[in-house]
PASEBA-1860 file (N, C-alpha, C; in nm, 3 decimals):
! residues 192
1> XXXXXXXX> 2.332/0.930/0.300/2.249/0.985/0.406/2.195/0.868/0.489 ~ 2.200/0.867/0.610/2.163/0.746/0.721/2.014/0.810/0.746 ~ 1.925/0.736/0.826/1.806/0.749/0.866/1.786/0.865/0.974 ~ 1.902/0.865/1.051/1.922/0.941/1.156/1.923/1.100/1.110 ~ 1.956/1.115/0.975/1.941/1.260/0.914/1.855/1.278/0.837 ~ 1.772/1.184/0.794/1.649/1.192/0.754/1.545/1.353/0.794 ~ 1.508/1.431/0.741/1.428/1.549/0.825/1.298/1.488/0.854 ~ 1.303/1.481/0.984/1.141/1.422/1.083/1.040/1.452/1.015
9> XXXXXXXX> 1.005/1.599/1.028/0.905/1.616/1.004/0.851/1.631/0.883 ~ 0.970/1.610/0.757/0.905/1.594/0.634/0.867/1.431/0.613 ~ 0.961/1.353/0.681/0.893/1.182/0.677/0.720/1.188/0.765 ~ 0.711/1.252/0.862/0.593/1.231/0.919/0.436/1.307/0.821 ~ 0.508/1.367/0.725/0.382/1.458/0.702/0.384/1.303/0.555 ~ 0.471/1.225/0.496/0.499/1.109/0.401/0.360/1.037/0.491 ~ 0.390/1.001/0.615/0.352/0.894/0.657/0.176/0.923/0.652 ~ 0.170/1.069/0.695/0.029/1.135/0.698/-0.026/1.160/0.585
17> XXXXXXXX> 0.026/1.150/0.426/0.018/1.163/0.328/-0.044/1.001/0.305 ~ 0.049/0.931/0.369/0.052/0.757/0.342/-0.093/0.688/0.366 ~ -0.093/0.769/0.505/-0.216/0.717/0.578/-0.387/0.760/0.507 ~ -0.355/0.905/0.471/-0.481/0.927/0.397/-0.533/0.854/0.289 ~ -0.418/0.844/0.187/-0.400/0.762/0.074/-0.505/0.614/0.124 ~ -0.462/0.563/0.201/-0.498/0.412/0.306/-0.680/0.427/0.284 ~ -0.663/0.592/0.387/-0.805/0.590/0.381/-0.934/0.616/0.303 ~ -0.841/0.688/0.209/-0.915/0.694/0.008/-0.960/0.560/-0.005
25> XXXXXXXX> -0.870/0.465/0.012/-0.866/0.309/-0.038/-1.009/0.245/0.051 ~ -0.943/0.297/0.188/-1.113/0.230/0.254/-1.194/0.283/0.273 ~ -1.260/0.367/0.250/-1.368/0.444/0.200/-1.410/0.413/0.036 ~ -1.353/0.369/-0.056/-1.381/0.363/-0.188/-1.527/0.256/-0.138 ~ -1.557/0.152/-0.058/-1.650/0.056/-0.101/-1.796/0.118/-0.064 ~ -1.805/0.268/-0.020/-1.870/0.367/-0.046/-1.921/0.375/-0.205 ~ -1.843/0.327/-0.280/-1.856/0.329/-0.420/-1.906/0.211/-0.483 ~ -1.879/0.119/-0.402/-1.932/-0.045/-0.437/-1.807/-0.125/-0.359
33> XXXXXXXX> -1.892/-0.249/-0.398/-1.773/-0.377/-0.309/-1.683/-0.367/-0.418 ~ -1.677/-0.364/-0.552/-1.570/-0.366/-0.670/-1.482/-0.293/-0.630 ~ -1.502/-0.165/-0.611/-1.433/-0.041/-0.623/-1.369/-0.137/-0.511 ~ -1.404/-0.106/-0.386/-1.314/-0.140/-0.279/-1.209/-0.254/-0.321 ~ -1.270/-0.371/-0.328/-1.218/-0.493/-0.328/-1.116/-0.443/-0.450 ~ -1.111/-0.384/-0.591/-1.005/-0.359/-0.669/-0.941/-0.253/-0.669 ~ -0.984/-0.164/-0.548/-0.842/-0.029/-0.549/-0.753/-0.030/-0.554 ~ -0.687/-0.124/-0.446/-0.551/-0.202/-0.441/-0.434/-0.189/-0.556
41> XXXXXXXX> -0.555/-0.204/-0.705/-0.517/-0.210/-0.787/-0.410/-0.076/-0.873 ~ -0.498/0.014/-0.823/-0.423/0.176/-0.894/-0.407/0.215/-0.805 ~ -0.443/0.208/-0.630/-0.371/0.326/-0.528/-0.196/0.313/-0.606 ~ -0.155/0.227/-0.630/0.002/0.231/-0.626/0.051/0.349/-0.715 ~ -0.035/0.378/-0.812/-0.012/0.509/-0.902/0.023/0.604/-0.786 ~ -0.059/0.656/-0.676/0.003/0.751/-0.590/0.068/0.710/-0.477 ~ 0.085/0.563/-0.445/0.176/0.497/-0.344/0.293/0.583/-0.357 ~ 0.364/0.545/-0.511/0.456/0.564/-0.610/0.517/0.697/-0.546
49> XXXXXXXX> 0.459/0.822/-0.500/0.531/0.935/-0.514/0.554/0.951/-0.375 ~ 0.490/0.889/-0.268/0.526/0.894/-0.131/0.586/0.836/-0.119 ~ 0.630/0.678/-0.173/0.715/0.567/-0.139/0.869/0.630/-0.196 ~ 0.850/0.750/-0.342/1.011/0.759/-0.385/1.012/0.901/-0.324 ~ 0.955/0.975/-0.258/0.974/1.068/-0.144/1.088/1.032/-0.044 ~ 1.001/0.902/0.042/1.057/0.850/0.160/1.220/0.793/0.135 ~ 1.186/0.687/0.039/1.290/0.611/0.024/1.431/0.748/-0.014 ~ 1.372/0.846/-0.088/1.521/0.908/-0.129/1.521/1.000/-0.026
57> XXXXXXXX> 1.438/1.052/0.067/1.500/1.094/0.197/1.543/1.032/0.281 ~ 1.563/0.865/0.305/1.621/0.844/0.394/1.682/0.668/0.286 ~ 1.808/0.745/0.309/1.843/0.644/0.180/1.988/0.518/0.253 ~ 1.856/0.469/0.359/1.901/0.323/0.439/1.809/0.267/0.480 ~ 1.815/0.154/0.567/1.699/0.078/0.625/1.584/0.162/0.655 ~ 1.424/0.123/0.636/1.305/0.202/0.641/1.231/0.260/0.580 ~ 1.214/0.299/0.492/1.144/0.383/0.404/0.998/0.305/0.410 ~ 1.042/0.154/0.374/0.892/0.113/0.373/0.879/0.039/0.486
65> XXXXXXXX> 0.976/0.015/0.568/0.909/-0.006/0.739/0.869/0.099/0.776 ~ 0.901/0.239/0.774/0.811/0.336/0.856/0.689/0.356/0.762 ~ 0.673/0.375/0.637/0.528/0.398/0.593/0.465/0.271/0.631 ~ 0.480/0.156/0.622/0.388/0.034/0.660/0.408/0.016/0.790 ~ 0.492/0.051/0.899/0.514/0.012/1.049/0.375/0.122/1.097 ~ 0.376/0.215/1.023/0.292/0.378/1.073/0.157/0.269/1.044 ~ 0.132/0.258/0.934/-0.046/0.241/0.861/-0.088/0.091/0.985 ~ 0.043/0.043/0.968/0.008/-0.095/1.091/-0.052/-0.066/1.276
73> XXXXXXXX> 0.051/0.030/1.303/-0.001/0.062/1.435/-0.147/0.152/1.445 ~ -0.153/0.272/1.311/-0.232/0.302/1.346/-0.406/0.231/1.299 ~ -0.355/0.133/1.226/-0.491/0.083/1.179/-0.539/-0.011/1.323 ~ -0.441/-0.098/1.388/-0.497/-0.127/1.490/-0.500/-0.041/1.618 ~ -0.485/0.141/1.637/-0.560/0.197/1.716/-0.711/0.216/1.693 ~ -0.700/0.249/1.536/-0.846/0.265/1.543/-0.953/0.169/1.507 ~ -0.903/0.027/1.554/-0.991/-0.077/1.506/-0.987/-0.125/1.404 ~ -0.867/-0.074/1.286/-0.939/-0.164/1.194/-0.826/-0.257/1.174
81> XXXXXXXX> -0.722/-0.326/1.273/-0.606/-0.396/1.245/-0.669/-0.538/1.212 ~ -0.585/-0.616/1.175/-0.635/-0.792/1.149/-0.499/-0.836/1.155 ~ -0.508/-0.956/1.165/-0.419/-1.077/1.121/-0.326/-1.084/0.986 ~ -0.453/-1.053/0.870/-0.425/-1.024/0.718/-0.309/-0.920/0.687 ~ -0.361/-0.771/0.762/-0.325/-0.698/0.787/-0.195/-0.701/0.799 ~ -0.139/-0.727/0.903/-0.017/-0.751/1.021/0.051/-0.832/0.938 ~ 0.004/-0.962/0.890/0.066/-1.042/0.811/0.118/-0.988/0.687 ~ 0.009/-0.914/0.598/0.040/-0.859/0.487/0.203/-0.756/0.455
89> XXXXXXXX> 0.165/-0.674/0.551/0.195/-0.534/0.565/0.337/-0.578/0.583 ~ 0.369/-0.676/0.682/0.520/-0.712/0.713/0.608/-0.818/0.642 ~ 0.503/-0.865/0.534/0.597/-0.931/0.444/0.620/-0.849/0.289 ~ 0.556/-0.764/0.294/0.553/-0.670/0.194/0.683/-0.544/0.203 ~ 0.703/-0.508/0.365/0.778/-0.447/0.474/0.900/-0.522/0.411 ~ 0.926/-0.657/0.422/1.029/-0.754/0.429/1.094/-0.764/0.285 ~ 0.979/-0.772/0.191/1.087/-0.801/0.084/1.111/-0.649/-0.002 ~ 1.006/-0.571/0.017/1.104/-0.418/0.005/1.214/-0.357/0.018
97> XXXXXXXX> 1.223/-0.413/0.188/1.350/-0.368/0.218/1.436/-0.424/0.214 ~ 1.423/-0.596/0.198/1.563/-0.679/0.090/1.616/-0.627/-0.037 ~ 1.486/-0.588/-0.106/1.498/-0.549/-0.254/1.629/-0.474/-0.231 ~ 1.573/-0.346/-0.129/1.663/-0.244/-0.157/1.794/-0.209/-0.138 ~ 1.811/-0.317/0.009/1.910/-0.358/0.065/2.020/-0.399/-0.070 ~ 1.952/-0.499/-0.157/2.057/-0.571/-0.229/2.065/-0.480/-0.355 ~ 1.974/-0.396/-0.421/1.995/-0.310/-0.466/2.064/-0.149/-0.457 ~ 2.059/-0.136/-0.358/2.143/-0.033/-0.264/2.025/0.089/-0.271
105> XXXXXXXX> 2.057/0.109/-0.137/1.960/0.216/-0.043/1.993/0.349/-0.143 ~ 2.053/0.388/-0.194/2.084/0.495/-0.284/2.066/0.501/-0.432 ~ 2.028/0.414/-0.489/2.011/0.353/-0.604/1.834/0.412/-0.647 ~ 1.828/0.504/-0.781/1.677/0.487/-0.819/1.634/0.327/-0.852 ~ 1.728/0.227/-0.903/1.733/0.111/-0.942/1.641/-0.025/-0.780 ~ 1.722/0.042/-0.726/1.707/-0.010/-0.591/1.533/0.024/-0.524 ~ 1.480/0.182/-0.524/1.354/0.192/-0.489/1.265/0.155/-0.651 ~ 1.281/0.137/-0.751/1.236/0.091/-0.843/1.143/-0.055/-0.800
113> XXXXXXXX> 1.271/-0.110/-0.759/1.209/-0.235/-0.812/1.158/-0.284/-0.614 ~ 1.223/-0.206/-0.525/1.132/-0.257/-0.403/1.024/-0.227/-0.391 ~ 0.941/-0.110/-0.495/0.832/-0.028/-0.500/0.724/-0.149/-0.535 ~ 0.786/-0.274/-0.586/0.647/-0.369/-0.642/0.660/-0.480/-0.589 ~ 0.723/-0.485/-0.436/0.588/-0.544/-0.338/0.520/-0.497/-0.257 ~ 0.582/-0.367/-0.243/0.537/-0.247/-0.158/0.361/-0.225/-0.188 ~ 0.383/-0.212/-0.332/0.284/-0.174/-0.415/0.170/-0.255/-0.362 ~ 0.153/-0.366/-0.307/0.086/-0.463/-0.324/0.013/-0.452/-0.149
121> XXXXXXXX> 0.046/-0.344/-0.087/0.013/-0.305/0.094/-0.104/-0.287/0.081 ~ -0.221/-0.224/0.024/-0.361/-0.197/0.031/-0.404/-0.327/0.039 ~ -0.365/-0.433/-0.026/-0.418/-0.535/-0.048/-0.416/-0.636/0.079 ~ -0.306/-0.627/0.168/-0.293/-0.668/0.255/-0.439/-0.599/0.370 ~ -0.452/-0.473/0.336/-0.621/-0.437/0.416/-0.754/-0.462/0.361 ~ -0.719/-0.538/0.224/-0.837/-0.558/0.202/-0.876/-0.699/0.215 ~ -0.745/-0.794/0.227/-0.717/-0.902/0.236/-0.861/-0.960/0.313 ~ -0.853/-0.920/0.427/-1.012/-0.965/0.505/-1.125/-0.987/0.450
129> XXXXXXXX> -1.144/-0.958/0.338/-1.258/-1.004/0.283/-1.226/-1.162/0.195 ~ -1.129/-1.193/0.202/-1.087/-1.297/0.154/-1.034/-1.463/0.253 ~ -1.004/-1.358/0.372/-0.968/-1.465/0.487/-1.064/-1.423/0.589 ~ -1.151/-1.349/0.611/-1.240/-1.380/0.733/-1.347/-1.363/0.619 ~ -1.437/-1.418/0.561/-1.516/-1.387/0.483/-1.674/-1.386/0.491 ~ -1.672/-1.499/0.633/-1.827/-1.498/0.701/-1.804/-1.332/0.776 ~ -1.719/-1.287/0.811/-1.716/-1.179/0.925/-1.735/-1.057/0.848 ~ -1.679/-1.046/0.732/-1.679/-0.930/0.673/-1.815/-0.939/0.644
137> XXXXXXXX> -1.874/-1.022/0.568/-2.054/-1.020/0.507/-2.128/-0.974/0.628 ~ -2.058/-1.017/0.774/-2.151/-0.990/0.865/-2.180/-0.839/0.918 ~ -2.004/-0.792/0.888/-1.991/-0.655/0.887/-2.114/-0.553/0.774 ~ -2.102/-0.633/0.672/-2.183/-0.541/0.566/-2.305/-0.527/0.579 ~ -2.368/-0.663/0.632/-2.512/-0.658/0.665/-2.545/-0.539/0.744 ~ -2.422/-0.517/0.878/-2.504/-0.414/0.961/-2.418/-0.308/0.939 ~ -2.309/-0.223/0.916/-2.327/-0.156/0.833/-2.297/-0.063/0.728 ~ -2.372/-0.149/0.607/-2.387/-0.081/0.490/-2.569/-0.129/0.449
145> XXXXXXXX> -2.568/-0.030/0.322/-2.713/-0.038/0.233/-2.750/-0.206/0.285 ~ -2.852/-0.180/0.274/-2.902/-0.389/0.226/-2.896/-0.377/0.092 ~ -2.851/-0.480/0.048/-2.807/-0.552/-0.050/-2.665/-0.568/-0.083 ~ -2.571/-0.489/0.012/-2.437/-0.477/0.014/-2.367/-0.604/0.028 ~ -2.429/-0.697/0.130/-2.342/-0.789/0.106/-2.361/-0.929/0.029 ~ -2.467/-0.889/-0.029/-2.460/-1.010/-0.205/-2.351/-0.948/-0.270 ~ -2.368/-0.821/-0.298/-2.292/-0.821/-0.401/-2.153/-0.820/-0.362 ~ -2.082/-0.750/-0.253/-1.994/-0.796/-0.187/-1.958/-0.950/-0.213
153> XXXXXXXX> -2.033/-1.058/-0.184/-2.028/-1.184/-0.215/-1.983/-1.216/-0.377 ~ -2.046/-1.206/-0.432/-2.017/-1.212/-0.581/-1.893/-1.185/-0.585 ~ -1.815/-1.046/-0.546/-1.686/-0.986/-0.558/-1.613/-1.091/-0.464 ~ -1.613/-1.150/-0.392/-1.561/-1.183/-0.323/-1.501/-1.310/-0.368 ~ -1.681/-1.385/-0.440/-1.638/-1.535/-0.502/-1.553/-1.524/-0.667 ~ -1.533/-1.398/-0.675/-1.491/-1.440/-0.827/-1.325/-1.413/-0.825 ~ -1.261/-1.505/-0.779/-1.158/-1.551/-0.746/-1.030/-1.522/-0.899 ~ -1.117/-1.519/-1.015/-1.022/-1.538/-1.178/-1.008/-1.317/-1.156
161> XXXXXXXX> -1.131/-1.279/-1.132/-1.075/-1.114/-1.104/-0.954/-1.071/-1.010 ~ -1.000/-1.154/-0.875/-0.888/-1.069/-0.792/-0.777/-1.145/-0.886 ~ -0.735/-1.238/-0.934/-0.581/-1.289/-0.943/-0.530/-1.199/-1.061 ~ -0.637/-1.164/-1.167/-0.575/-1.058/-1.294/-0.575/-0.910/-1.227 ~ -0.652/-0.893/-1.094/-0.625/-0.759/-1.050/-0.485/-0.732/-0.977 ~ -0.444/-0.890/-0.913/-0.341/-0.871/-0.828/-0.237/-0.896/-0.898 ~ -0.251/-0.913/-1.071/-0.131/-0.952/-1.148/-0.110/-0.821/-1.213 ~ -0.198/-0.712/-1.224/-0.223/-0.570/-1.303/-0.152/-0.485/-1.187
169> XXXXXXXX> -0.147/-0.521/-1.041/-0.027/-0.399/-0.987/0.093/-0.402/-1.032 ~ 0.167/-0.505/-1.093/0.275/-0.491/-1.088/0.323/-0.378/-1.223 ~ 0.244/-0.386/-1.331/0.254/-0.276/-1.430/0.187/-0.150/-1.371 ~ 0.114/-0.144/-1.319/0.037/0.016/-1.254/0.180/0.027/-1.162 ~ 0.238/-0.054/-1.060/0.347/-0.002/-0.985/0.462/0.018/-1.058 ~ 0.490/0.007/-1.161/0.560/0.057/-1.306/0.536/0.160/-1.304 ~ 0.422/0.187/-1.374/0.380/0.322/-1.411/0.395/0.405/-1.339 ~ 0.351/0.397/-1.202/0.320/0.465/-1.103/0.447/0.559/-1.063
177> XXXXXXXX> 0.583/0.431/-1.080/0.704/0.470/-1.014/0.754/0.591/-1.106 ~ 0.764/0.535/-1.239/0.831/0.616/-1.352/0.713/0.750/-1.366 ~ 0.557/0.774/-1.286/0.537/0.929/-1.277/0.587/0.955/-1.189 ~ 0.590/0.914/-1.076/0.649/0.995/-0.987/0.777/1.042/-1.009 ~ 0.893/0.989/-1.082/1.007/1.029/-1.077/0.991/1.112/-1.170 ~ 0.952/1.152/-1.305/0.936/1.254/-1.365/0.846/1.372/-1.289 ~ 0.799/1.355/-1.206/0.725/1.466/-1.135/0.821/1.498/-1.056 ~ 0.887/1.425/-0.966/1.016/1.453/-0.891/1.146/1.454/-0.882
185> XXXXXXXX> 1.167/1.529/-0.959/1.308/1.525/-1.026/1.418/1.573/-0.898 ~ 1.376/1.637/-0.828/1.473/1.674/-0.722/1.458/1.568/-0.599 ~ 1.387/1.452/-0.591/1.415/1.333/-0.545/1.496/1.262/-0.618 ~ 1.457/1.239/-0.735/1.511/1.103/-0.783/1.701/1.217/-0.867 ~ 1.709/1.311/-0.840/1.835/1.356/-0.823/1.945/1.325/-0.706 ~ 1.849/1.313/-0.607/1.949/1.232/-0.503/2.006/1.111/-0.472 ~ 1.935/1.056/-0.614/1.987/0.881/-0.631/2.108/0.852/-0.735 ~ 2.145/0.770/-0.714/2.251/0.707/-0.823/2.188/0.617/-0.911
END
């Protein structure tokens, strides 16, 4: 199946599925700077079932350029694009779709294993608190609670968490992949 027969409007409602998902993730620091700063960590549990949606409906170039090309344009309509962002999103974009490329676009083998750098896209939006880091505190001051951005700070400086959080997606994007394919058996039927 080429991209071109892909059904539209079931990829667009993926991408609208994609995007909410995004916005679960940024809304969590509603919950604390932790929560936020480590969602990254388990969104991929439900990345997992939109990413082997996409990929086995359109089983060639894209799957994770259109879910990350979508979250990219629309995060910088509504303000919240960056550098991090843009940067993140398209090298994550990049080696996905090598993965899959060399694994073959038809292959469960193939969205398996492009699923875990994919996995790793929230992080690319949360990235900003790590590379603009005077800007974000400045963000929190005005607005969130006061006291938001100490502790924000704390999360921010403890540098030994994010690296065991950003080493813990790659087993949650494991996990994540192998529920979704048991939940979706009439996707992952269309793979070899």
């Amino acid at each position: 199946m080429d991209m071109k027969k892909a059904p539209a409007g079931k990829i667009i409602i993926a991408i609208v599925i994609y995007f909410l998902l995004f916005l679960l993730g940024a809304t969590s620091g509603l919950l604390g700077p932790a929560v936020y700063a480590y969602v990254g960590t388990v969104l991929p549990i439900l990345f997992a079932f939109v990413y082997l949606y996409t990929a086995s409906e359109m089983q060639s170039f894209g799957a994770a350029a259109i879910l990350n090309g979508s979250m990219l344009i629309i995060s910088f309509i509504i303000g919240e694009g960056n550098w991090a962002l843009a940067v993140g999103l398209i090298v994550f974009v990049a080696l996905a779709e090598i993965i899959r490329k060399v694994n073959g676009y038809d292959t469960l083998k193939g969205i398996r294993l492009s699923f875990i750098p994919f996995a790793f896209s929230f992080y690319a939006y949360s990235a900003h608190w790590w590379t603009e880091t005077a800007t974000s505190l400045q963000e929190a001051v005005e607005e969130m609670p006061a006291g938001y951005a100490d502790k924000m700070e704390t999360v921010i400086s403890n540098i030994p968490m994010l690296v065991i959080m950003l080493i813990l997606v790659i087993p949650v994007a494991i996990l994540g992949m192998r529920l979704a394919e048991k939940a979706m058996k009439k996707q992952t039927a269309k793979l070899n």
